[in-house]
C-alpha positions in Angstrom: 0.0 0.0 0.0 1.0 3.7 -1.0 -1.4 5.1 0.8 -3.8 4.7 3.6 -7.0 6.7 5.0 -6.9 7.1 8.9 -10.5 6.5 10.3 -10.0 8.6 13.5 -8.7 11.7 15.3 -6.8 12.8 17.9 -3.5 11.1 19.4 -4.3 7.6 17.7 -4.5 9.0 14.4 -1.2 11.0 14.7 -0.1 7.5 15.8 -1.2 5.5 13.0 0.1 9.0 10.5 3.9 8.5 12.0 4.1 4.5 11.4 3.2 5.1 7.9 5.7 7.8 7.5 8.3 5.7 8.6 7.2 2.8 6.1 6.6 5.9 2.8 3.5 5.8 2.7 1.3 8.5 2.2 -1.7 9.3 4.6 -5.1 10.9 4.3 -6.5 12.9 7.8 -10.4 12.9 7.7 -11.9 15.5 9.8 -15.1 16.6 11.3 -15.1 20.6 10.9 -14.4 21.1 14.6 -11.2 19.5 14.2 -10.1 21.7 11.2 -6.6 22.6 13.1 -5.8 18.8 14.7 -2.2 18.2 14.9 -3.0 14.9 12.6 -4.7 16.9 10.0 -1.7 19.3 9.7 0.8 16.6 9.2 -0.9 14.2 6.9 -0.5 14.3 2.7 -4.0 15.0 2.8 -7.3 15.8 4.6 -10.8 15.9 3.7 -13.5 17.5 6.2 -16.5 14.6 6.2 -18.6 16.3 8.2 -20.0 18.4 11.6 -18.6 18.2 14.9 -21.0 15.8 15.9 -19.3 12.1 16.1 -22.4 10.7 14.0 -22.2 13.2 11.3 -18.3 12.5 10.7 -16.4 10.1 12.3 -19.3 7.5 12.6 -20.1 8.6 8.8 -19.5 5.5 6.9 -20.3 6.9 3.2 -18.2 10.0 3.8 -15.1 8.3 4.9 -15.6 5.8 1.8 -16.2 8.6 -0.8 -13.0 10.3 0.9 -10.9 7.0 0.5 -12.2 6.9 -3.2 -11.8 10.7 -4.5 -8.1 10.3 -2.3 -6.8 7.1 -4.1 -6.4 5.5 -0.7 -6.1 1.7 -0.9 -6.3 0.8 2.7 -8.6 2.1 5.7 -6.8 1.9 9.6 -9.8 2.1 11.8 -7.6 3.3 14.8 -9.6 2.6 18.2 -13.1 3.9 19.2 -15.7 5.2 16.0 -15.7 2.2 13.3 -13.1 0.1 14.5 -14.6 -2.6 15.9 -18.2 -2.8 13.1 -18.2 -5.2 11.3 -20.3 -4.0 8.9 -17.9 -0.8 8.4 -15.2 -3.5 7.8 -17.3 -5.2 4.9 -18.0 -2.2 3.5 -14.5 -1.4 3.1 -13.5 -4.6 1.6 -16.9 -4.1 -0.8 -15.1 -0.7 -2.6 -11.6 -2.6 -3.5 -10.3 -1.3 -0.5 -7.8 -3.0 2.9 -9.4 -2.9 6.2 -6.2 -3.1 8.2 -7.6 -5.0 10.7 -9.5 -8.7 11.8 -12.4 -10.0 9.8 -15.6 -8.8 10.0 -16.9 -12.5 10.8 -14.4 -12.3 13.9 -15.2 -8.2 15.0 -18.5 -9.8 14.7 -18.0 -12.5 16.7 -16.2 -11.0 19.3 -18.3 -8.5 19.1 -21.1 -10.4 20.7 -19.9 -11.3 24.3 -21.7 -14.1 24.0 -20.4 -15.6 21.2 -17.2 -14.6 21.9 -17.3 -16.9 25.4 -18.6 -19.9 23.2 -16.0 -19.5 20.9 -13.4 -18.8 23.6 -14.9 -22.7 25.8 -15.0 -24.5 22.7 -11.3 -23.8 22.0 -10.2 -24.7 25.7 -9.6 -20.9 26.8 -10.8 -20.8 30.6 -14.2 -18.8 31.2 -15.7 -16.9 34.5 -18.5 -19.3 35.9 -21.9 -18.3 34.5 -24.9 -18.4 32.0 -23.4 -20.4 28.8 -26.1 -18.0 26.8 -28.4 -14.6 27.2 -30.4 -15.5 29.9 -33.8 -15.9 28.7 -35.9 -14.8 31.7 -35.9 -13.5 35.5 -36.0 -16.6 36.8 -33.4 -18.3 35.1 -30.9 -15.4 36.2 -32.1 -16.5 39.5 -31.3 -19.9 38.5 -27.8 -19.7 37.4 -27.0 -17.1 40.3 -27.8 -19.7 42.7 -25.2 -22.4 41.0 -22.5 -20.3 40.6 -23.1 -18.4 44.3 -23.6 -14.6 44.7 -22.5 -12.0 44.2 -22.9 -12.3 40.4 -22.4 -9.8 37.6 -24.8 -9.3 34.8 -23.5 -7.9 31.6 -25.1 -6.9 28.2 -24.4 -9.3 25.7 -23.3 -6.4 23.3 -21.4 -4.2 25.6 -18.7 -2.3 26.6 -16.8 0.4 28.8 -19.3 -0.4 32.2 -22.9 0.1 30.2 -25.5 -2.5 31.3 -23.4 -3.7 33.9 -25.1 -4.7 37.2 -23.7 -6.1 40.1 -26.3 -8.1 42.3 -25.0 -9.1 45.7 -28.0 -11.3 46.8 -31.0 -12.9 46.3 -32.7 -9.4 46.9 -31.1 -7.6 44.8 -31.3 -9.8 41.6 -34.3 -8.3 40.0 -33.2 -4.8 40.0 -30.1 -5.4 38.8 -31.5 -7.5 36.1 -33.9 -4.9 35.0 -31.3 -2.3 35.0 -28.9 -4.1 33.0 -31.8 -4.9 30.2 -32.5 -0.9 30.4 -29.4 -0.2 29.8 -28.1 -2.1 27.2 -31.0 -1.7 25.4 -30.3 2.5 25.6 -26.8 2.0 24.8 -26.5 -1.0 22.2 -30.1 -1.3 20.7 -30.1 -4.6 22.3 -31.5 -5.7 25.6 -29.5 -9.4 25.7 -27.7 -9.9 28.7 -26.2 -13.3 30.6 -24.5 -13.3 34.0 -21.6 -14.7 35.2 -20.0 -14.9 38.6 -18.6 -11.6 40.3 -15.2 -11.6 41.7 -14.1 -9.6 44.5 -10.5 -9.3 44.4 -9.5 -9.7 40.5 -6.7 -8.3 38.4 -7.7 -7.4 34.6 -4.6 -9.0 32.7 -4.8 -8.8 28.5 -2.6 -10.4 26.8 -1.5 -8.7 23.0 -1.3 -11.2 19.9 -0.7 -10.8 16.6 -2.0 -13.0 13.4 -0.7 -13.3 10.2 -2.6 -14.4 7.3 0.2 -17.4 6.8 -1.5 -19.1 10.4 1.4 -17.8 12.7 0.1 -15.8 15.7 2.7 -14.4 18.6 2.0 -13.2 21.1 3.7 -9.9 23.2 2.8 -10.2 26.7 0.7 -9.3 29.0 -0.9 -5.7 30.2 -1.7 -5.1 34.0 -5.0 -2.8 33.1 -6.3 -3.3 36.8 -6.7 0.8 37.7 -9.8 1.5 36.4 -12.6 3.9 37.3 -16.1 3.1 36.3 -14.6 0.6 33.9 -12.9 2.7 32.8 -8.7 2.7 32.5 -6.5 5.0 33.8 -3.1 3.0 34.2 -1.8 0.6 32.8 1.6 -1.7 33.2 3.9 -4.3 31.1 4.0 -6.3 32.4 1.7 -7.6 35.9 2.9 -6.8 39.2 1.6 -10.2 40.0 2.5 -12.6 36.9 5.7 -14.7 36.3 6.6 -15.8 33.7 6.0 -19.1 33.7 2.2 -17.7 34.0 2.6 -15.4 31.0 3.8 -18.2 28.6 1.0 -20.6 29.9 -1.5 -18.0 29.2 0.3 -17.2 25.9 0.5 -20.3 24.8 -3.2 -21.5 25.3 -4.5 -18.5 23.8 -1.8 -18.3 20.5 -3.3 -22.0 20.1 -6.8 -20.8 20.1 -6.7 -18.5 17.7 -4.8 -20.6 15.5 -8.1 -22.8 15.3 -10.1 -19.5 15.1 -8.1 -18.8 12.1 -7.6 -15.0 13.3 -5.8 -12.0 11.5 -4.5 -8.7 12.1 -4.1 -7.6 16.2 -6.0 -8.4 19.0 -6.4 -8.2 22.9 -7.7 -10.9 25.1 -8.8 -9.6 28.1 -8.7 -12.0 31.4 -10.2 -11.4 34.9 -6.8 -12.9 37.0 -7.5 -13.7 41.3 -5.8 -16.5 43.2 -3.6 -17.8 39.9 -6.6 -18.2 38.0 -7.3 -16.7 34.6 -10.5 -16.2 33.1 -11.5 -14.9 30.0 -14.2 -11.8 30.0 -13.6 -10.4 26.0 -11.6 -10.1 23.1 -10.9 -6.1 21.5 -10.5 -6.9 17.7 -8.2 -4.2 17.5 -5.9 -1.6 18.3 -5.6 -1.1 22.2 -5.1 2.6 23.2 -2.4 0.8 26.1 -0.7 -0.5 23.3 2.6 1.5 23.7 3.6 -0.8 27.0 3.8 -3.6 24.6 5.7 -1.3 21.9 8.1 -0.2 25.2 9.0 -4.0 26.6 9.3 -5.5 23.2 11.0 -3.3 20.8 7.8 -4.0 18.6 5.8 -1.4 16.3 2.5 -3.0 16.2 0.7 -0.4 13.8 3.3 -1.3 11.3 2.5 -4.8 11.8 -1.0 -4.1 11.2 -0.6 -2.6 8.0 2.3 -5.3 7.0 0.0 -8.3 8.0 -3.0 -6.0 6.0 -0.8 -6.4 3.0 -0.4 -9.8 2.8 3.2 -10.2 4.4 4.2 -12.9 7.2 5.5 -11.9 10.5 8.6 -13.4 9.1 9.5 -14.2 13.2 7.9 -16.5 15.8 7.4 -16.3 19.7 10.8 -17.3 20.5 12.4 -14.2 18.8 9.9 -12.1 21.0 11.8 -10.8 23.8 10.6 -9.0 26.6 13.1 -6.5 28.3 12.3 -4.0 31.7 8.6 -2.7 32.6 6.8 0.1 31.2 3.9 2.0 32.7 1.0 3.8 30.7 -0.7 7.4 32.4 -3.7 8.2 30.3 -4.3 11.8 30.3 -7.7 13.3 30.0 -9.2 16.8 30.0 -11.2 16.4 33.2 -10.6 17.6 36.9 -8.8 15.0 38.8 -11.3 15.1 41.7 -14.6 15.8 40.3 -13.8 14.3 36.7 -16.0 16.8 34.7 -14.8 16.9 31.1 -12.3 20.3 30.7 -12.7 21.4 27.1 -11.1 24.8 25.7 -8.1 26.5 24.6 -4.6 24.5 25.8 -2.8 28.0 26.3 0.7 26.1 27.4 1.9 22.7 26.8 5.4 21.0 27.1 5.6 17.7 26.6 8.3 16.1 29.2 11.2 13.7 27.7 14.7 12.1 28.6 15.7 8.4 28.5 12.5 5.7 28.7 10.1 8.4 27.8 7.5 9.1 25.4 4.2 11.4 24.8 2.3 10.2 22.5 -0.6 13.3 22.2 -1.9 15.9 19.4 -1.8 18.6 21.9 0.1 22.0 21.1 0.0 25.2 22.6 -2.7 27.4 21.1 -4.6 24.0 20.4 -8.7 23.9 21.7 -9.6 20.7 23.0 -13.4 20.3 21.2 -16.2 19.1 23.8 -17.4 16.8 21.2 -15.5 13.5 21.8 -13.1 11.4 24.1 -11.7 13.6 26.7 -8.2 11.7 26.1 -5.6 14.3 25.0 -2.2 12.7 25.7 -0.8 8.9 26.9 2.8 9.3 29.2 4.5 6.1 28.8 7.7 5.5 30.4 10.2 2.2 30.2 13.0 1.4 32.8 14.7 -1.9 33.7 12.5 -2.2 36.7 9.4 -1.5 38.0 10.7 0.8 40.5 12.3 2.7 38.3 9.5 2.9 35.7 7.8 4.4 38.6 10.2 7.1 39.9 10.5 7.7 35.9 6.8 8.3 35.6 6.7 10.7 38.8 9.7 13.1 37.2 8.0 13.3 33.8 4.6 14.2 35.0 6.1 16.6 37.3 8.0 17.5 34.0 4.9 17.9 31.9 2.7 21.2 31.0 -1.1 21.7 30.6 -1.8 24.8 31.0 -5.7 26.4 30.1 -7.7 23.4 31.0 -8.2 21.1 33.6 -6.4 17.4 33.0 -5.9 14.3 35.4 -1.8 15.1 35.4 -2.4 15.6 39.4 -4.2 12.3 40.0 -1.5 10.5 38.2 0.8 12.1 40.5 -0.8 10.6 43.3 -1.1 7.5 42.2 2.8 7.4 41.4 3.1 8.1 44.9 1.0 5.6 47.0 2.4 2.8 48.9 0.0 0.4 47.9 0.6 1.3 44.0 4.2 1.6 44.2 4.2 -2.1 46.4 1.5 -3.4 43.1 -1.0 -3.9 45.6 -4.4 -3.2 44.0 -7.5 -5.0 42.1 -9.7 -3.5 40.1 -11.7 -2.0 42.9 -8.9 0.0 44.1 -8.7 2.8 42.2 -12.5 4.0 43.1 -11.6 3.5 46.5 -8.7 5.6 46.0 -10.1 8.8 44.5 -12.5 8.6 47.4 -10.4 9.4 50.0 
């Protein structure tokens, strides 16, 4: 490929825009008019405007990005994270025009798409599962059912969703109805679908995911695994390669189950499995058929670029290396960066009047923020991802607290201070935490 349309905005585009600098190939910026002056739309070949601030109008606008690809000569598409990248039906409709999704299937973004299907998939091929429902439950009273085999508390989920939406936690016997009525509600707001199952709730988990790639020649590697554990409302904040809590006898267990699987799923392209992890047990919960915005950990341990893989394994080409050649080297820590205040978390939009990015050895910024630059209150209130390597975990840390003492926000609000703190707890620095501990944290 010569050239390649970027699906998205913000830092991820710029991401996806340097990989394919660095290979000569030419990139098209799409952009919604709000986004006129992005850092990603002054650096590409081209740009084309597809649309109105409004994430529906552009960014979600499937015939506007295709007629851009078309009238731009661009003969691939990289979805990015977020918008299209994980519809299937975007991903057909690609292919339809002549044109390379960089990314899976759309059979398997379908599939894994589903979170039911997904766990079907996932137990028939021997991958370890949370207890629960083996389907969408299809009543009240067989969520009661299933709640009583597998022992409360019990979680249930939507079938179809993501990022903490239609996601109930019930506790007891009394509070099963609500929390199945709620979760129906909800999913049904979010996802236009109301299917949920239920599966057993664990108190003190880790969330581990482990990064693979695919080939189109039937290799798959995989790169390790991420500590995504600080979360708040689902959501994640930091992010580690690799866990506190794995060895490495653990990781290459876990790697070589799932590089197995998906070698009988016949997979392509990247992907994430995500695993719940508590008492040396792993259990899958999803699978993200593509990019991961934590994916610069991975990049940091393993000297790998994965977008170029993307668009190398997009074009047809092998890996050309197989999981003993992958080698993992010192522990790198992601800080994600949004335009919110760090205690109340209500989204900071408006003009960045100052920024300085911080650097030195083990560091990197990867964000499309400049000074003079106005964050628009129309999307993901992401702006910038600190990562920082070192040859220990300890050091990764005391790395992370210089560089966001280092780094410069100035004329909004941004979570740069409860980073801070977090660098400097006890319990985070000792990698004492679960995915409940972060709420707890921003509590006190």
């Amino acid at each position: 490929m010569k050239k390649i349309l970027i699906a998205n905005r913000g830092e991820i585009a710029l991401r996806v825009h340097r990989a394919c600098q660095e290979m000569g190939i030419r990139t098209v910026a799409v952009h919604s008019t709000a986004d006129a002056s992005a850092m990603h739309v002054r650096l590409a070949d081209e740009s084309v405007c597809i649309g109105p601030p409004s994430a529906r109008d552009s960014y979600l606008n499937v015939a506007a990005i295709l007629s851009a690809a078309t009238i731009t000569g661009a003969e691939g598409i990289h979805p990015g994270y977020g918008f299209l990248s994980e519809n299937a039906r975007f991903a057909e409709m690609v292919e339809a025009h002549g044109l390379t999704f960089i990314g899976p299937t759309a059979d398997h973004i379908r599939m894994m798409g589903d979170k039911i299907a997904a766990k079907d998939a996932m137990r028939r091929l021997g991958v370890p599962l949370v207890p629960g429902s083996l389907g969408a439950l299809e009543s009240l009273d067989e969520a009661r059912t299933v709640a009583e085999q597998v022992m409360y508390p019990v979680l249930i989920k939507a079938a179809a969703g993501g990022g903490g939406r239609g996601m109930k936690v019930a506790r007891n016997a009394d509070e099963i109805e609500e929390a199945w009525r709620v979760a129906r509600t909800e999913a049904k707001a979010a996802f236009g679908d109301d299917a949920v199952y239920l599966e057993k709730y664990l108190d003190r988990p880790r969330h581990i995911e482990l990064q693979i790639l695919a080939d189109t020649h039937g290799n798959v590697v995989h790169f390790g695994e991420r500590d995504c554990s600080l979360q708040r409302r689902h959501q994640k904040l930091v992010e580690e390669a690799g866990s506190p809590v794995l060895t490495a006898a653990e990781r290459d267990a876990l790697g070589a189950q799932v590089t197995t699987a998906l070698k009988g799923l016949g997979y392509r392209n990247a992907g994430t499995l995500e695993f719940l992890w508590q008492d040396g047990q792993f259990a899958f919960i999803e699978m993200n058929t593509r990019l991961q915005v934590e994916h610069p950990v991975t990049e940091m341990v393993c000297g790998v670029d994965l977008v170029r893989e993307q668009i190398r394994i997009a074009a047809g080409e092998a890996l050309g290396y197989g999981q003993e050649d992958v080698r993992f080297g010192g522990h790198a820590i992601e800080c994600r960066i949004t335009a919110e205040d760090p205690e109340t978390f209500a989204p900071s939009p408006g003009k960045v009047t100052t920024f300085h990015a911080p650097g030195g050895l083990g560091v990197r910024v990867d964000s499309a923020l400049y000074s003079g630059y106005s964050v628009p209150p129309h999307y993901d209130s992401l702006v910038a991802k600190l990562v920082v390597h070192a040859p220990t975990r300890a050091q990764a840390i005391a790395r992370a607290r210089r560089a966001l003492d280092e780094m410069v926000v100035d004329g909004i609000k941004t979570t740069i201070p409860l980073h801070r703190r977090i660098m400097a707890d006890p319990e985070f620095q000792a990698g004492d935490y679960t995915i409940h501990w972060l709420e707890r944290f921003v509590a006190r």
